[in-house]
C-alpha positions as CSV (number, residue, x, y, z in Angstrom):
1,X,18.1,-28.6,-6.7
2,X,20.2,-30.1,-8.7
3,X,19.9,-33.0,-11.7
4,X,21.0,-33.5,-15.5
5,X,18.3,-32.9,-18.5
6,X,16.8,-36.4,-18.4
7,X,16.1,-36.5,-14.5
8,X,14.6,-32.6,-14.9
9,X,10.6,-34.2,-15.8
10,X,10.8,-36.5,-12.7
11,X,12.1,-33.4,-10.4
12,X,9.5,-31.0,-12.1
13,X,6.6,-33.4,-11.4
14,X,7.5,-33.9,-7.9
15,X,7.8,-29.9,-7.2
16,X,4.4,-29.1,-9.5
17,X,2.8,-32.1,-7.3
18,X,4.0,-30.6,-3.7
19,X,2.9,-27.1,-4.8
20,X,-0.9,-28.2,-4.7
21,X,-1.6,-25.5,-7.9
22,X,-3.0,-27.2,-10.6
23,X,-5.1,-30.2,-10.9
24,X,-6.9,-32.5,-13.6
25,X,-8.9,-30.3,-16.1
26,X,-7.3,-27.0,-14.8
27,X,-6.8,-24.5,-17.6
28,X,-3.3,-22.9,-17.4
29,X,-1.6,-19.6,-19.4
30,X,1.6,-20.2,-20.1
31,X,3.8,-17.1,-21.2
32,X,5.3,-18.0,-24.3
33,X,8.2,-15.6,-25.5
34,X,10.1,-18.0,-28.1
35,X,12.8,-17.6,-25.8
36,X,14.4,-21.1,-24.9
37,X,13.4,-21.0,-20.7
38,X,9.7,-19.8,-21.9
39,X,10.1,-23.0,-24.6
40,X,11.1,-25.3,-22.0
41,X,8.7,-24.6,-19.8
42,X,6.2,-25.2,-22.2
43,X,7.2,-28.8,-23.4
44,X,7.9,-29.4,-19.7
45,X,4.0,-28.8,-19.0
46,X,2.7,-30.5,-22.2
47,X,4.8,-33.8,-21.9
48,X,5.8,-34.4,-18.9
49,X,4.8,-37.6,-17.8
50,X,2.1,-38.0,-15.0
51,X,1.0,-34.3,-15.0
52,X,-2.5,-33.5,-14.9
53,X,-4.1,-33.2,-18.0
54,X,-4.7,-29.6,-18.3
55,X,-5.2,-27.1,-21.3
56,X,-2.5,-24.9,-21.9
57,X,-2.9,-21.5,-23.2
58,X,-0.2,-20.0,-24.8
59,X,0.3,-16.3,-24.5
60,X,2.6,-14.3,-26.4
61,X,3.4,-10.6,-26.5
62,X,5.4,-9.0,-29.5
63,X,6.4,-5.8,-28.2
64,X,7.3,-3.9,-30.9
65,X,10.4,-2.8,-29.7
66,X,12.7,-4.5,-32.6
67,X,12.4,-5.3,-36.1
68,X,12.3,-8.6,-35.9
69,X,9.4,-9.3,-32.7
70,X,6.8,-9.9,-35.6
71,X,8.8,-12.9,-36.6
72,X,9.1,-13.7,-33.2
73,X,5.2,-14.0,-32.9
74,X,5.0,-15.8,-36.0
75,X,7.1,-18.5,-34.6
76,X,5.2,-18.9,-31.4
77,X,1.9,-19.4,-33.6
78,X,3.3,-22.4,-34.7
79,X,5.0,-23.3,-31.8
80,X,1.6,-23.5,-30.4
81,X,-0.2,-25.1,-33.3
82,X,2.7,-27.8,-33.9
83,X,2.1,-28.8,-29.6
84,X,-1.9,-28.5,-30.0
85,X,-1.9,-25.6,-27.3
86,X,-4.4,-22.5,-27.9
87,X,-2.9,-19.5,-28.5
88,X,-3.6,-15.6,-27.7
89,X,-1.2,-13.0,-28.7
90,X,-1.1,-8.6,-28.9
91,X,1.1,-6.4,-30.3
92,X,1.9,-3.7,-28.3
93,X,1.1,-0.3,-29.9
94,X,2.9,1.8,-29.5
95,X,5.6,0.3,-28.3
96,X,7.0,0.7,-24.8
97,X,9.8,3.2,-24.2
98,X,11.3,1.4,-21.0
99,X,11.6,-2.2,-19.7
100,X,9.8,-1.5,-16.6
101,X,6.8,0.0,-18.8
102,X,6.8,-3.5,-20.9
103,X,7.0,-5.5,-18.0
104,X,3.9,-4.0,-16.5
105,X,1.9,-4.0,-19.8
106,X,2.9,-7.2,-20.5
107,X,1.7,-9.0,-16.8
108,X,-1.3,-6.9,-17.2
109,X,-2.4,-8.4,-20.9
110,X,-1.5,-11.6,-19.2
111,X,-3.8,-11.3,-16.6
112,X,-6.0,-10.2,-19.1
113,X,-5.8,-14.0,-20.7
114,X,-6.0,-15.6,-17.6
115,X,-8.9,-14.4,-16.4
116,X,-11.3,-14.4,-19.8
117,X,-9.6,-18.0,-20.5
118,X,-10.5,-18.9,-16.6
119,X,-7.3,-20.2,-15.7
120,X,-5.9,-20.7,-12.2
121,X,-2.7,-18.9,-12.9
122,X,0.0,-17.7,-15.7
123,X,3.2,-19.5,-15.8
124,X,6.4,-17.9,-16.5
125,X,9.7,-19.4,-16.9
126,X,11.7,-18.0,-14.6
127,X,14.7,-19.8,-13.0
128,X,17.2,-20.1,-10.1
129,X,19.8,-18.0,-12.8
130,X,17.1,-15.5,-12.9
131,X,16.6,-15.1,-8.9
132,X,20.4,-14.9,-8.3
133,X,20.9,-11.7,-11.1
134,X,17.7,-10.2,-9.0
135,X,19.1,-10.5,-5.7
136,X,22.5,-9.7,-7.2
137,X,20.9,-6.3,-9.0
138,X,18.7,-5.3,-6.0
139,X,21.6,-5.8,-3.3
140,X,24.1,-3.1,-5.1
141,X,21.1,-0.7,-5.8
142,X,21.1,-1.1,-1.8
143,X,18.3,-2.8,-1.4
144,X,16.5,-3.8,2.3
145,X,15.9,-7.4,3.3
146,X,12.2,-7.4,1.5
147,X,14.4,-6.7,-1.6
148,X,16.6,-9.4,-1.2
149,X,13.8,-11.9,-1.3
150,X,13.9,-11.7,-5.2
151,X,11.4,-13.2,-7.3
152,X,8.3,-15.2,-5.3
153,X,7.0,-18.5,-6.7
154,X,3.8,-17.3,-6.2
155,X,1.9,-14.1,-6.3
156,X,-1.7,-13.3,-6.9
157,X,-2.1,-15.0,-10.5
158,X,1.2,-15.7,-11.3
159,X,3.2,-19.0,-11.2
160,X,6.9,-19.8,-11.5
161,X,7.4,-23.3,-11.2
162,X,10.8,-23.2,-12.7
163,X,12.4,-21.2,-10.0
164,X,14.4,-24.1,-7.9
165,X,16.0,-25.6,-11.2
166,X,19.3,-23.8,-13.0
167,X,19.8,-22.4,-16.5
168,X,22.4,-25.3,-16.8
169,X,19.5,-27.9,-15.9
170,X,17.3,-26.4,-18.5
171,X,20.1,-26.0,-21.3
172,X,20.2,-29.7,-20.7
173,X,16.7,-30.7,-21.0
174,X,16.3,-28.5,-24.0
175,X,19.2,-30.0,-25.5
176,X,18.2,-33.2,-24.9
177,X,14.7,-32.8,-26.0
178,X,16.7,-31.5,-29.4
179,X,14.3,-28.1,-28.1
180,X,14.2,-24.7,-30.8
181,X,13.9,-21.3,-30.3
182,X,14.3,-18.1,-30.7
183,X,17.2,-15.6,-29.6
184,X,16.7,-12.5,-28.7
185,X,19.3,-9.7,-30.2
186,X,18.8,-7.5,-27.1
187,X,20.2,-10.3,-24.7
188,X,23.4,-9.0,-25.3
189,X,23.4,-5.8,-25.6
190,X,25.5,-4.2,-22.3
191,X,22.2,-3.6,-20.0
192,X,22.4,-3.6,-16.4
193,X,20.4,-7.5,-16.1
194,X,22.9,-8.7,-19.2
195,X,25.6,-7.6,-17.6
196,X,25.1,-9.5,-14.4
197,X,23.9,-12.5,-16.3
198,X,26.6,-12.8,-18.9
199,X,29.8,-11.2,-16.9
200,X,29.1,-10.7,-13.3
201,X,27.8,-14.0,-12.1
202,X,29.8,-16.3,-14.2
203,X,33.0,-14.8,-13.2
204,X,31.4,-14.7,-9.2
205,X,31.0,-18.3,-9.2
206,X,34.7,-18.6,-11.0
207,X,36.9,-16.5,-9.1
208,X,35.3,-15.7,-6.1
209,X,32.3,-18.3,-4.7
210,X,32.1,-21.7,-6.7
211,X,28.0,-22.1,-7.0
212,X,27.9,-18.2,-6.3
213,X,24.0,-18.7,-7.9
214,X,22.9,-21.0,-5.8
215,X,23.9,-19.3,-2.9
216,X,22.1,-16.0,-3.9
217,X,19.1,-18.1,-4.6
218,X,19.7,-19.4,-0.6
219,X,20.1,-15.8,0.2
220,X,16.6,-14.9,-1.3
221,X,15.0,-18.0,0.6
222,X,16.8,-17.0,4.0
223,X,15.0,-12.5,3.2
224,X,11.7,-14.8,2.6
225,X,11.4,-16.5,5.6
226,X,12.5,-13.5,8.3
227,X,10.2,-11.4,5.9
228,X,7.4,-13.7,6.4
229,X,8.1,-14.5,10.2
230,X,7.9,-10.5,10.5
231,X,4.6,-10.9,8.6
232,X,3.2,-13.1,11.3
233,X,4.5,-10.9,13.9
234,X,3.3,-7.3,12.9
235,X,-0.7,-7.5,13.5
236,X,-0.1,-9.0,16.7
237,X,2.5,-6.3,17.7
238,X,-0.1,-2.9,16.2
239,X,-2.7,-4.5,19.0
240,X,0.0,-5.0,21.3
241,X,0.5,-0.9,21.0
242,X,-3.6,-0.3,21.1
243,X,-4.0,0.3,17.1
244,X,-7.3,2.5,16.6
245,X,-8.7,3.6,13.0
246,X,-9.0,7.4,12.5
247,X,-11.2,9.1,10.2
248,X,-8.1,9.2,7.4
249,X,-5.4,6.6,8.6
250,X,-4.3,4.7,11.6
251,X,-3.4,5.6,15.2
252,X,-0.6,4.3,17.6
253,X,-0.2,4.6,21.4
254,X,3.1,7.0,21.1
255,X,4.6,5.3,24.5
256,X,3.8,1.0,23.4
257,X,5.7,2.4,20.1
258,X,8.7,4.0,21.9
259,X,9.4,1.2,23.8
260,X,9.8,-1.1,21.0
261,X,13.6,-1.0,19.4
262,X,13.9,1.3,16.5
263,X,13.7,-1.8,14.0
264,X,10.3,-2.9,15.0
265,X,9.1,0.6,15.2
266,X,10.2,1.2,11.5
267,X,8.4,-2.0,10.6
268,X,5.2,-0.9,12.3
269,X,5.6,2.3,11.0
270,X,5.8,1.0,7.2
271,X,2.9,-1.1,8.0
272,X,1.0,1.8,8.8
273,X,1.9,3.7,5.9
274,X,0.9,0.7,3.1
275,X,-2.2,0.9,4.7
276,X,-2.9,4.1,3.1
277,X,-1.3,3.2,0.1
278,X,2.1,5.2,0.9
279,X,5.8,2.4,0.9
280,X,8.0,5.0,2.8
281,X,11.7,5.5,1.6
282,X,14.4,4.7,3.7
283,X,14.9,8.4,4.6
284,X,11.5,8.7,5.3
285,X,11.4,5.8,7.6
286,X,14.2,6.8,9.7
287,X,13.1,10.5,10.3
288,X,9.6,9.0,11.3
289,X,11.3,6.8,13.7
290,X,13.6,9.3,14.9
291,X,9.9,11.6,15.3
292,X,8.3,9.1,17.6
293,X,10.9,9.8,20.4
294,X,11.4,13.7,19.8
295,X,8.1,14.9,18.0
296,X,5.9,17.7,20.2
297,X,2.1,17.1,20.4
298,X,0.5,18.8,17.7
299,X,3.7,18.5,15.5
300,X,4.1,16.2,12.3
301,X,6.6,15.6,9.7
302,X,5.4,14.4,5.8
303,X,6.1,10.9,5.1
304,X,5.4,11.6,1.3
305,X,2.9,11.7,-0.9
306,X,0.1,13.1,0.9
307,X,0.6,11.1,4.2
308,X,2.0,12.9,7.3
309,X,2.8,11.4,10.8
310,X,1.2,13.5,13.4
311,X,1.7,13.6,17.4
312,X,-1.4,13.9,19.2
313,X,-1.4,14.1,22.6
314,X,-0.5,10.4,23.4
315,X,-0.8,9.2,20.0
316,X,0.9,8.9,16.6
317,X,-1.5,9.0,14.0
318,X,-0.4,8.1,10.0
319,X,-2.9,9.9,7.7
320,X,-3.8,11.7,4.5
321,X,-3.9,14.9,4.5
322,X,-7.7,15.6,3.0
323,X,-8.8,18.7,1.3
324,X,-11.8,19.9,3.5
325,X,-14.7,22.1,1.9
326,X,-14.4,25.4,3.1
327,X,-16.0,25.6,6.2
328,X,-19.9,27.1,6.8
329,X,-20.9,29.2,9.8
330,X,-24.7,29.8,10.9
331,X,-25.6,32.8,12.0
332,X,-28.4,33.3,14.6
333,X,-30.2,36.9,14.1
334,X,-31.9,37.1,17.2
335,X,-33.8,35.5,20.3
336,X,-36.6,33.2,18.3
337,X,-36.5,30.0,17.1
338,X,-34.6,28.6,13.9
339,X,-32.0,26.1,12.8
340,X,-28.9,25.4,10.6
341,X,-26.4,23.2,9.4
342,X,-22.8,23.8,10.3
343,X,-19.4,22.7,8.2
344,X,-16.7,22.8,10.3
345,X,-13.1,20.7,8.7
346,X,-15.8,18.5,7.1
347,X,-17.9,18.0,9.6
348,X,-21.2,18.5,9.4
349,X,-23.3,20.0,12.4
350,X,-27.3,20.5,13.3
351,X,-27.7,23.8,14.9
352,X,-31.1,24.4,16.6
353,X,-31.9,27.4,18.9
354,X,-35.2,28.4,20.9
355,X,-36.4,30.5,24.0
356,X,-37.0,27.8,25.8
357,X,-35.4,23.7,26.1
358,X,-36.7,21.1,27.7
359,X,-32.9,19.7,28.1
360,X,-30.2,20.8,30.5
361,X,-28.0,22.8,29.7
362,X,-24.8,19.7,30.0
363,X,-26.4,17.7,27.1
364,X,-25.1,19.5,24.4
365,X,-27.3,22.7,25.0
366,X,-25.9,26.5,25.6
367,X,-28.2,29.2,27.6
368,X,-28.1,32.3,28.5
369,X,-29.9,36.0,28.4
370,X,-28.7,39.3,27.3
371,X,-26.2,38.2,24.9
372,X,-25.4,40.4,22.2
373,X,-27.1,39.1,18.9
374,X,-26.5,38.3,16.2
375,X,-24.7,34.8,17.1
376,X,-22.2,33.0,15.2
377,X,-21.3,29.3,15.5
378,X,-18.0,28.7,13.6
379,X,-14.8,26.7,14.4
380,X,-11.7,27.8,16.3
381,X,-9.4,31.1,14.6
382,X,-6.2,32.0,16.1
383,X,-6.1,34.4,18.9
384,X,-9.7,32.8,19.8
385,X,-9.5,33.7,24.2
386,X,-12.2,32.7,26.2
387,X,-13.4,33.9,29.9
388,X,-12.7,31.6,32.8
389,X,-13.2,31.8,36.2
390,X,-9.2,33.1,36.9
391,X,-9.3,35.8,33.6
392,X,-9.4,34.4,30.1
393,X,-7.5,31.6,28.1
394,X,-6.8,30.7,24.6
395,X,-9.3,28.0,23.3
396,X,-6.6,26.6,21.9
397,X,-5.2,25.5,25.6
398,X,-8.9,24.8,26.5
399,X,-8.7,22.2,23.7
400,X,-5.1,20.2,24.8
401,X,-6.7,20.1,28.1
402,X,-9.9,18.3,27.4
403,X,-7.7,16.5,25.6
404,X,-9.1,16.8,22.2
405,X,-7.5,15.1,19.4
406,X,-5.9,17.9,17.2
407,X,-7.4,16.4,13.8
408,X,-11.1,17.2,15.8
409,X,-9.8,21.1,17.2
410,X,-10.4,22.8,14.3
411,X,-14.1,20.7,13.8
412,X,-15.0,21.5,17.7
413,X,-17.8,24.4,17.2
414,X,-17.5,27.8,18.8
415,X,-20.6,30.1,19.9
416,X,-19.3,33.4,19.8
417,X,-21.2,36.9,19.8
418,X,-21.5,39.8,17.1
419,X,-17.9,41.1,19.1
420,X,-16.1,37.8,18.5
421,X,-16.8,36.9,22.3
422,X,-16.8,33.0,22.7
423,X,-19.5,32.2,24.8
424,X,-19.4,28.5,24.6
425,X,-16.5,25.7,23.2
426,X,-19.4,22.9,22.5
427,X,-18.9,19.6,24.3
428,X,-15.9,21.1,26.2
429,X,-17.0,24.7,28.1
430,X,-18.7,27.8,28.9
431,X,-17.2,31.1,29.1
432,X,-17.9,32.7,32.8
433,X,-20.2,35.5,32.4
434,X,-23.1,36.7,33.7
435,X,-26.5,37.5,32.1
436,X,-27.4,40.7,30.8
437,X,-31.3,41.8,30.6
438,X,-33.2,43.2,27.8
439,X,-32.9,40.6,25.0
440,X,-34.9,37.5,26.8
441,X,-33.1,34.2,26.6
442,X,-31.3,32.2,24.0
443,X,-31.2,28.5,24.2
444,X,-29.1,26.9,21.5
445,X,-28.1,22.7,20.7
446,X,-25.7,21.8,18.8
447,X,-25.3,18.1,17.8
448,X,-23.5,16.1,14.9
449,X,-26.1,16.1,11.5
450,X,-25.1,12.6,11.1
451,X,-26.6,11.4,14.4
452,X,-29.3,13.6,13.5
């Protein structure tokens, strides 16, 4: 967009209008710095003809970081006196010891102001210039398409309504308005951002691209739109591969994800993983895609943090890895009646036993006679073998064929006797055996304490 200093309040209007933010009596923060963008947005917002009538709040934060930020916040006291707009500033203390930590204190004692003012949003001065150097920055630190979209015009409190409009259209409008304000020393010292700003882009747009800004501020529209389109795309597309929640993450049918290309499984993959609060790295993205072709059941690979992508069976599953209590076994001492709580990977279970049931022995109920006391029900240990009709086999291989999930294996309760002999993998088998004599019979339940 494009337009000398005196059209700039008619091409403001018509974008504040068509962005449907603020209306008549709205209350507005408006982050002042001194700075001449932060300035110009400010008279732009008082005096512009046929805006709203709003009251602006003018919020200023001296930072501490340079001699002369107390003068700084002086200036914008009056500022906001001379222009009849409240005023809320802090001084940060003590002072920030990188940009990226003043950034973040600084939005958060914005937010601060906008919600105990009970504004609709802050609004921050931030131009096409400034989305160019951001796209310009984030591409040669290699950043991905979401990257490349730069700076939104909206997010979650925040408001840039100066982002389609130059630095040269609001030089012009500040010059024109006969505008003050005040410099600040550190714009050129040789940091990355002032580099761009004052070297890089001007001699882009010279030597290389005439309008080499506006065409990084196309670029960043262009990563917006696919970004979004993906957006629309992605919950459809985590059905589409029978998405299931799991006691600590998410769940994928492994063969819907393998057929997808390798993009879209990366972006399902990422979605997955912001939804326990991990954003993968690159690396970590392509090694989980590469482990959705090649990864054995039972296998997983970390995707940082605490998160891991696990193969079960005919599932990926994205979770955190949580710290279980250790786990608590009940002991039976003899034939009698009794009962006890189980702990099993977290899980809690209601053991009950008896000489006699008045349920069969398939609903969740174990019987038998001479078995050699006392009892233990505890989960699965390596080495764990149980008898079958053919010999024995390990529990473990009992478990991958009744296709239990391996985050519920080690939370499946075994009956074993005082010899470590499992009698019984609940919900899945009995060991063959046959009954001894001498000890009467044992009948014993086992069933979730939650359903209890």
């Amino acid at each position: 967009m494009t337009g000398s200093g005196s059209r700039l309040p008619q091409l403001f209007l018509r974008h504040v209008r068509r962005s449907g933010i603020i209306r008549r009596g709205d209350v507005l923060v408006v982050a002042l710095s001194g700075g001449r963008d932060s300035v110009t947005l400010a008279h732009l917002l008082r005096f512009t003809p046929g805006l709203p009538r709003l009251t602006l709040v003018a919020a200023h934060v001296d930072h501490g970081m340079r001699p002369d930020s107390e003068g700084d916040a002086a200036w914008v006291r009056g500022l906001a006196a001379a222009w009849s707009l409240n005023h809320r500033a802090t001084r940060l203390d003590p002072p920030s010891a990188s940009e990226e930590e003043a950034r973040r204190r600084r939005y958060a004692f914005l937010e601060e102001v906008r919600v105990s003012e009970g504004a609709v949003v802050v609004a921050t001065a931030h131009h096409a210039d400034d989305q160019a150097e951001t796209v310009l920055f984030r591409a040669a630190r290699g950043s991905g398409l979401a990257g490349l979209q730069g700076i939104r015009e909206r997010k979650p409190g925040v408001w840039r309504p100066l982002l389609p409009f130059s630095g040269e259209e609001l030089r012009a409008y500040a010059d024109a308005m006969r505008l003050s304000w005040r410099e600040d020393p550190t714009n050129r010292e040789p940091l990355p951002r002032n580099v761009l700003r004052r070297e890089i882009l001007p001699r882009l747009g010279q030597a290389v691209a005439p309008g080499a800004s506006r065409a990084l501020a196309r670029l960043a529209r262009l990563a917006r739109d696919d970004e979004e389109g993906w957006e629309s795309l992605v919950p459809g597309l985590l059905e589409g591969a029978d998405l299931r929640r799991e006691p600590a993450g998410w769940s994928l049918n492994r063969a819907a994800l393998e057929s997808l290309h390798p993009a879209v499984r990366a972006r399902l993959l990422r979605a997955l993983a912001r939804r326990v609060d991990l954003t993968p790295s690159e690396a970590g993205t392509r090694l989980a895609v590469e482990f959705t072709s090649s990864g054995a059941s039972g296998r997983w690979i970390p995707m940082g943090g605490n998160v891991r992508l696990v193969r079960d069976l005919d599932r990926l599953r994205i979770e955190r890895v949580v710290e279980h209590p250790p786990d608590e076994n009940v002991t039976i001492p003899g034939p009698g009646e009794g009962s006890g709580r189980a702990l099993l990977g977290g899980r809690g279970f209601l053991v009950t036993w008896s000489r006699t049931t008045d349920a069969s022995e398939g609903e969740g109920v174990f019987g038998a006679a001479g078995v050699r006391f006392p009892l233990t029900v505890r989960g699965p240990r390596p080495g764990d073998r149980m008898a079958v009709e053919y010999g024995t086999k390990k529990v473990k291989k009992l478990l991958l064929e009744a296709r239990v999930p391996s985050g519920e294996r080690r939370r499946t309760p075994l009956l074993v006797d005082d010899e470590g002999v499992v009698l019984w993998v609940a919900g899945v088998r009995r060991a063959r055996r046959r009954d001894g004599g001498g000890q009467g019979r044992i009948f014993v339940r086992i069933t979730d304490a939650e359903s209890d």
